[in-house]
KEKE-3310 file (N, C-alpha, C; in steps of 0.2 Angstrom, whole numbers, plus 5000, padded with zeros to 4 digits):
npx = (5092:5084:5076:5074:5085:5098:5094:5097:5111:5116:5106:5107:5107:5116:5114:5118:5131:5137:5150:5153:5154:5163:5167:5154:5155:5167:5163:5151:5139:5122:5117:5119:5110:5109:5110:5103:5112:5119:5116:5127:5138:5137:5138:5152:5155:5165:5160:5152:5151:5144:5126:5116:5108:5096:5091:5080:5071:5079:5091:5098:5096:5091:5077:5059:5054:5046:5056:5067:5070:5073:5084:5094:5095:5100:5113:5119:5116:5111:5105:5093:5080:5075:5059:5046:5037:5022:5021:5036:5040:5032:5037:5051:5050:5045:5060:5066:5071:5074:5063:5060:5050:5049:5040:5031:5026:5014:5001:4984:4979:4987:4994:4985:4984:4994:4998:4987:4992:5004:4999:4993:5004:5013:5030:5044:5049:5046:5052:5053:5047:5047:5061:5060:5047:5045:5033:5025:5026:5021:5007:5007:5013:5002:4994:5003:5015:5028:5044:5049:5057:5066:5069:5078:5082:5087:5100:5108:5115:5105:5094:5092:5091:5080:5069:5071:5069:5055:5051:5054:5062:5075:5086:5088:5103:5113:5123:5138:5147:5137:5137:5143:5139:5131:5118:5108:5094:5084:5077:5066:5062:5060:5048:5039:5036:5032:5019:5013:5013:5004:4990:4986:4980:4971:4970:4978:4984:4998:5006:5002:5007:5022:5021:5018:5029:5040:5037:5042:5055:5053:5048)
npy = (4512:4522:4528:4539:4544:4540:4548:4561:4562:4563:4566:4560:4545:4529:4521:4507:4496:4481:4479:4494:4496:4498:4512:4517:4519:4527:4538:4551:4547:4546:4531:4515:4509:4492:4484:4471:4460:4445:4431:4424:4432:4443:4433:4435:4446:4459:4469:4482:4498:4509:4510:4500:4495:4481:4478:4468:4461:4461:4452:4439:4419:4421:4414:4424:4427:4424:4415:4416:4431:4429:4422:4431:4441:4434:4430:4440:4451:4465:4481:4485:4482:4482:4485:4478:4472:4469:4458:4456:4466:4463:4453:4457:4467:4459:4455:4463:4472:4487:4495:4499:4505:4502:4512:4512:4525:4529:4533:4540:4529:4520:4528:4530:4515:4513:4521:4516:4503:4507:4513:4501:4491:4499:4503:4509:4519:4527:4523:4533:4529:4538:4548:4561:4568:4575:4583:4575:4574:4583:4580:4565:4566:4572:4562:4553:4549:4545:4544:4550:4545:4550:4541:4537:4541:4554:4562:4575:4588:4595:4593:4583:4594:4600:4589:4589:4603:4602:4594:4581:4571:4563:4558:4544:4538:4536:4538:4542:4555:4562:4556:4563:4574:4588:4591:4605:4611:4619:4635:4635:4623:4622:4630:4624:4613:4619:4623:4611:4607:4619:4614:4604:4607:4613:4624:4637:4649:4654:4643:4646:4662:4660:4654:4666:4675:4665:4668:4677:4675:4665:4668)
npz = (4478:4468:4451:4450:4457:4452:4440:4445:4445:4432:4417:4405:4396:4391:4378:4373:4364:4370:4364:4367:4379:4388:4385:4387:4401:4404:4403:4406:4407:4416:4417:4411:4397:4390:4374:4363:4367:4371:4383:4386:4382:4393:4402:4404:4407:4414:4431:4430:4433:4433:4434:4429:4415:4407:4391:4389:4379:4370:4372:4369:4372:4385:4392:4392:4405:4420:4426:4419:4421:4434:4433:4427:4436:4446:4441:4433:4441:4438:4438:4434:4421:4405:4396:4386:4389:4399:4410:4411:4415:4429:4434:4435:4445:4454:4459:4463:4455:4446:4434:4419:4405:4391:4377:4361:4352:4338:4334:4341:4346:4350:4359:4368:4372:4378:4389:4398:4399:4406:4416:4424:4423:4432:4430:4436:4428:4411:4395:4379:4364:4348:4351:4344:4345:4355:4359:4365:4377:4389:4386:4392:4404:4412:4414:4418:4433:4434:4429:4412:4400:4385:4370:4356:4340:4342:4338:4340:4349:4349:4349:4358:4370:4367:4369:4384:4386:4385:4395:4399:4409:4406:4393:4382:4373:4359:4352:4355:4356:4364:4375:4387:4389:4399:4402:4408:4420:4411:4413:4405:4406:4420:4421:4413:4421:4433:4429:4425:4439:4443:4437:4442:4456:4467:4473:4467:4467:4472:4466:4453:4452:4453:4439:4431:4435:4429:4414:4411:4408:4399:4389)
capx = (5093:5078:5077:5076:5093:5101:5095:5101:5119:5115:5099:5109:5107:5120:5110:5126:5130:5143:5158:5153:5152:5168:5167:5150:5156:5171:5158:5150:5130:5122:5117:5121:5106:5113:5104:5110:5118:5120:5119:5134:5143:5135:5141:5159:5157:5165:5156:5150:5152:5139:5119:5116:5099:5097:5084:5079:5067:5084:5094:5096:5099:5086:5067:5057:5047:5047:5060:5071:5071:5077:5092:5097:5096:5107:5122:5122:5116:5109:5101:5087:5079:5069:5057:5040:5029:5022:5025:5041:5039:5031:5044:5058:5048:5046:5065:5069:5074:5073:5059:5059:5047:5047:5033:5032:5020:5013:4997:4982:4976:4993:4994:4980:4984:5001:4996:4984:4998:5009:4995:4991:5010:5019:5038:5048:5052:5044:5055:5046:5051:5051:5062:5060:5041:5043:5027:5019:5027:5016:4999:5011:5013:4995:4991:5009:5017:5031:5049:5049:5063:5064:5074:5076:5081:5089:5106:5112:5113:5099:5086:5093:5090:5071:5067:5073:5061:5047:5049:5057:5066:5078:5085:5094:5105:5116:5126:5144:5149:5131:5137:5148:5136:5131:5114:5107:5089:5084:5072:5058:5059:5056:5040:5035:5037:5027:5013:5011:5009:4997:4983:4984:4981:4966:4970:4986:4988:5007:5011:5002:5011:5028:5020:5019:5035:5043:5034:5046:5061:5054:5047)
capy = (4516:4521:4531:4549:4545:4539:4554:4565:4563:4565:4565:4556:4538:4528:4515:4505:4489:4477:4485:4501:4498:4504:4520:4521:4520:4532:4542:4557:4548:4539:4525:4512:4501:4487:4481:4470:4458:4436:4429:4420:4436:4445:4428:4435:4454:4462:4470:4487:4502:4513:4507:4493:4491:4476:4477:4460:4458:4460:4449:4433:4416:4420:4416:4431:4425:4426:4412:4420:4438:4429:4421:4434:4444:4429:4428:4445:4456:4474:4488:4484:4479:4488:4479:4483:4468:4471:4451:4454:4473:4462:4447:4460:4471:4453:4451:4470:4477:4492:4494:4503:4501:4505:4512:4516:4528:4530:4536:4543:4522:4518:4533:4526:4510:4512:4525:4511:4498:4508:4513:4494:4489:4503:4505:4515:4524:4525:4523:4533:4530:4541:4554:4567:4570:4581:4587:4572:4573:4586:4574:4559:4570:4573:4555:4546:4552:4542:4550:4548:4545:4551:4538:4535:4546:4559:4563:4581:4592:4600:4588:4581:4599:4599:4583:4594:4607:4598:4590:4575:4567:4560:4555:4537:4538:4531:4545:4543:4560:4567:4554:4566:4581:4586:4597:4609:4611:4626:4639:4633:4616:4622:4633:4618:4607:4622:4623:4606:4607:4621:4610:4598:4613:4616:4634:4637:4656:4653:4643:4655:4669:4659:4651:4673:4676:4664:4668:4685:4670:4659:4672)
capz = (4472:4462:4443:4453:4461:4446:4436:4449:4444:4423:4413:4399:4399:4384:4374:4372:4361:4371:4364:4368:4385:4391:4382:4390:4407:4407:4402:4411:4408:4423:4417:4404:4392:4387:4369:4358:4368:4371:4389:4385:4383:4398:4408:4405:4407:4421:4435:4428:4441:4434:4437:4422:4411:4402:4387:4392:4374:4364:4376:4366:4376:4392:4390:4393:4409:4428:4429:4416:4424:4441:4433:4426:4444:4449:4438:4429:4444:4433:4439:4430:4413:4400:4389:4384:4392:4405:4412:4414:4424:4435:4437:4437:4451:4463:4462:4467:4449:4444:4428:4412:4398:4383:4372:4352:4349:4332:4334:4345:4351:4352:4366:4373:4377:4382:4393:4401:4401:4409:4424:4427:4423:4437:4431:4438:4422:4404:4390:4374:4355:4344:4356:4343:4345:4364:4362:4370:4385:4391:4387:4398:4413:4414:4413:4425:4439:4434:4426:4407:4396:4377:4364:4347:4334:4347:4336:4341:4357:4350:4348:4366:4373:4364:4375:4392:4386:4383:4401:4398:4415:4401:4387:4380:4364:4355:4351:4361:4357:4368:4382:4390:4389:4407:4404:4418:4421:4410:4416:4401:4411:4428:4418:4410:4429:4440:4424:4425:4445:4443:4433:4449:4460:4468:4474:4463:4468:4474:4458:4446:4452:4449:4431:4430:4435:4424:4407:4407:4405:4393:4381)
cpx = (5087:5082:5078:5082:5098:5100:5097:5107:5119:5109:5101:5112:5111:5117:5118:5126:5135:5147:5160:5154:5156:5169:5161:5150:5161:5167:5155:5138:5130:5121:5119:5113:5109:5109:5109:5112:5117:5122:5124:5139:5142:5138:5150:5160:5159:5160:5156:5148:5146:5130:5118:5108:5100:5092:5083:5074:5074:5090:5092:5102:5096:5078:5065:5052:5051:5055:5066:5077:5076:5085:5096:5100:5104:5113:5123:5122:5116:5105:5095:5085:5076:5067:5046:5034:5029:5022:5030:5045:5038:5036:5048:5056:5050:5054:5069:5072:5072:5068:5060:5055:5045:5041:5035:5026:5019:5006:4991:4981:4981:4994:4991:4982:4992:5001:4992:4987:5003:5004:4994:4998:5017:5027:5039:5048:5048:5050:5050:5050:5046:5053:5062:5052:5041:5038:5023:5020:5023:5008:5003:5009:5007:4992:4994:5010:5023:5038:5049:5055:5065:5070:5073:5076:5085:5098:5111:5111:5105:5093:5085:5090:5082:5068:5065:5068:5058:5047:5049:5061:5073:5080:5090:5095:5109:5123:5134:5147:5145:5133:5138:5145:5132:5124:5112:5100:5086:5078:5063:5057:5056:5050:5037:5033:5031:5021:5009:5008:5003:4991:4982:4981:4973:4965:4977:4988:4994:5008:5009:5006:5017:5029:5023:5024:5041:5045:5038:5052:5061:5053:5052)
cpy = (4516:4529:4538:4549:4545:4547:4559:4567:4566:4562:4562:4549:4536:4522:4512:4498:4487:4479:4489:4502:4503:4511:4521:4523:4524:4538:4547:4555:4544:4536:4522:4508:4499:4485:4477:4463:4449:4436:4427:4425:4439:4439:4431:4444:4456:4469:4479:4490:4507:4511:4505:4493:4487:4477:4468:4458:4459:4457:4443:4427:4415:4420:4421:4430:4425:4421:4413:4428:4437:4423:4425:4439:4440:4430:4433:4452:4464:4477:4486:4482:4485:4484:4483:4477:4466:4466:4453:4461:4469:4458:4452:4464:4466:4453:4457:4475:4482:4491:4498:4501:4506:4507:4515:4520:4529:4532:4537:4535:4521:4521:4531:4521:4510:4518:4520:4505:4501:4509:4506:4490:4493:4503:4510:4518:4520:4527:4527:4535:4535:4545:4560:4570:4572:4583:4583:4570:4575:4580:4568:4562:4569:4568:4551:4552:4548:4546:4549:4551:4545:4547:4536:4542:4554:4558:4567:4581:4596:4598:4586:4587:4602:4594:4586:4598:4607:4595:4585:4574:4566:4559:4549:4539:4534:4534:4547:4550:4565:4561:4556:4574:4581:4594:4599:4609:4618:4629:4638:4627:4617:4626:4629:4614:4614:4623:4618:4606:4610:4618:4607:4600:4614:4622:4634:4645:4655:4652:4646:4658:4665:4657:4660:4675:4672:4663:4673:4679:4667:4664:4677)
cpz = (4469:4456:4445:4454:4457:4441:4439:4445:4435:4421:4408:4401:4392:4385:4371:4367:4366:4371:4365:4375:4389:4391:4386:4399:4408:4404:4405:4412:4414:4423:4410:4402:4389:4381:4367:4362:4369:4380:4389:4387:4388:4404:4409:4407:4416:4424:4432:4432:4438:4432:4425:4421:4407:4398:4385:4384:4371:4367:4373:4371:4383:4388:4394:4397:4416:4429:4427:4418:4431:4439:4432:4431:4446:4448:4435:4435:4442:4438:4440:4423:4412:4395:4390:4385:4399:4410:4414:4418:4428:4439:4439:4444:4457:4463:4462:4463:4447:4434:4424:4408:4395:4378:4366:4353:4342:4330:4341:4349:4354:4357:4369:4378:4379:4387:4400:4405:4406:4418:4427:4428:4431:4436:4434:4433:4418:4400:4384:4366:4351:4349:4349:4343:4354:4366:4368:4377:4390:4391:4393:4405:4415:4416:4420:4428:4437:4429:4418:4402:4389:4375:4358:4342:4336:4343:4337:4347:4354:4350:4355:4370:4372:4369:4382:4391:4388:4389:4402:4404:4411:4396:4387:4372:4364:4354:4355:4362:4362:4377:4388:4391:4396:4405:4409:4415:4419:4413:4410:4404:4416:4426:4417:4418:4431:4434:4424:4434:4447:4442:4440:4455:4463:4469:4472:4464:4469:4467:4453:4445:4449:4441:4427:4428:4431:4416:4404:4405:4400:4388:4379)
residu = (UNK:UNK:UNK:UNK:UNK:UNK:UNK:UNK:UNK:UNK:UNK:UNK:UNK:UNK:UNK:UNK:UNK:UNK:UNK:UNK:UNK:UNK:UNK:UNK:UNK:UNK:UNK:UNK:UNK:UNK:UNK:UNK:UNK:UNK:UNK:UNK:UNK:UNK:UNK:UNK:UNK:UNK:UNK:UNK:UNK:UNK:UNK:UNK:UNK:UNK:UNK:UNK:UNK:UNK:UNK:UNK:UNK:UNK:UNK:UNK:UNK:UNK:UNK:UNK:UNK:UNK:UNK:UNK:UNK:UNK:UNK:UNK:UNK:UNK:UNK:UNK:UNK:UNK:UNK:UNK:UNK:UNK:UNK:UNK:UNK:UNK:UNK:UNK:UNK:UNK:UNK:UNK:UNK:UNK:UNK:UNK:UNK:UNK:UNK:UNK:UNK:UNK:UNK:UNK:UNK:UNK:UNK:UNK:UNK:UNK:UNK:UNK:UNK:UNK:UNK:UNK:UNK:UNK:UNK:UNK:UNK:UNK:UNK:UNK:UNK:UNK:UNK:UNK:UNK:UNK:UNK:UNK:UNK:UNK:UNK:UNK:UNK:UNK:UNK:UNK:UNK:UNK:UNK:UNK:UNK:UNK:UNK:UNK:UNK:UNK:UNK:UNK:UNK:UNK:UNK:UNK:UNK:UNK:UNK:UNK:UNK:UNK:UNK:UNK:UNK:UNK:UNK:UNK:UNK:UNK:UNK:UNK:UNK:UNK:UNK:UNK:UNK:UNK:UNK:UNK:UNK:UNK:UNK:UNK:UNK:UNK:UNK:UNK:UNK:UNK:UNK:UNK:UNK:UNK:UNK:UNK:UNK:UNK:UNK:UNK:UNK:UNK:UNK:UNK:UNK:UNK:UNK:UNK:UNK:UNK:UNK:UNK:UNK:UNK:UNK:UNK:UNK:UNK:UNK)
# end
């Protein structure tokens, strides 16, 4: 299973508390992150049918280190984690878990170094707070090769459907009413995606012509 396969099925991931969980599994998102929650209470949770992220820094009850990451593998058996030090990208990587990490951005350093952290850290997926700032997706792209995930602050279809625009892989909320929302891949995204392959392009004639051909849709 890797973060492509999974998004495959839906681009909307539910940021879930524990007693959301249910609701977020009869739900139409493809994954669930779990915040919030007490190993104690994870020790009694049954077996959750759709791909599991634990935010292992808000997971009270595990210490937050390599020997921690493989108990939880043991007895809870997740998908993957999501947490924002790059330590435990790396434990969760040795014991076959799926990564996510998180980044705040709040200004141009802060983009820097989490940019730096994530090239030396490799997850599968970035998490990126604030999700209503899409613009910086484009500078990301540029930077990872990696699918990138908008959260935080994403309350409507329409701020969720700004995210996709802008090139986002993803988004995680909160929001149970957008769990069930099944976006398609609009035609400003796949402009955005072959614009973005252009730049990489040594001789981009092919995908100019298409970048061309799809400037009549966007505008």
């Amino acid at each position: 299973m890797t973060i492509e396969s999974i998004l495959s099925v839906n681009r909307i991931i539910a940021a879930s508390q524990l007693k959301d969980i249910e609701i977020a599994e009869k739900s139409l998102c493809s994954a669930i992150i779990l915040m919030n929650a007490k190993l104690s209470e994870l020790m009694h949770l049954q077996k959750v049918k759709k791909p599991l992220f634990i935010h292992i820094d808000l997971l009270k009850g595990l210490k937050n280190d390599k020997d921690g990451i493989a108990s939880l593998k043991s007895m809870i058996h997740p998908t993957g984690i999501v947490t924002t030090k790059g330590n435990l990208i790396e434990a969760a990587k040795k014991e076959g878990l799926l990564t996510i990490q998180r980044i705040f951005l709040i200004d141009t350093n802060s983009l820097k170094t989490a940019i730096q952290n994530i090239k030396d850290n490799r997850p599968d997926a970035i998490e990126v707070m604030p999700g209503i700032a899409p613009s910086i997706v484009k500078t990301l792209k540029q930077e990872l090769d990696i699918p990138i995930i908008l959260a935080g602050l994403i309350s409507t279809k329409e701020v969720m459907l700004q995210a996709f625009d802008a090139g986002a892989e993803a988004v995680s909320l909160s929001n149970q009413l957008l769990w069930s929302e099944t976006p398609k891949v609009g035609i400003k995204t796949i402009y955005i995606f072959i614009r973005t392959w252009v730049e990489t392009m040594e001789n981009p004639f092919v995908p100019n012509l298409l970048v061309y051909l799809a400037c009549f849709f966007v505008k």
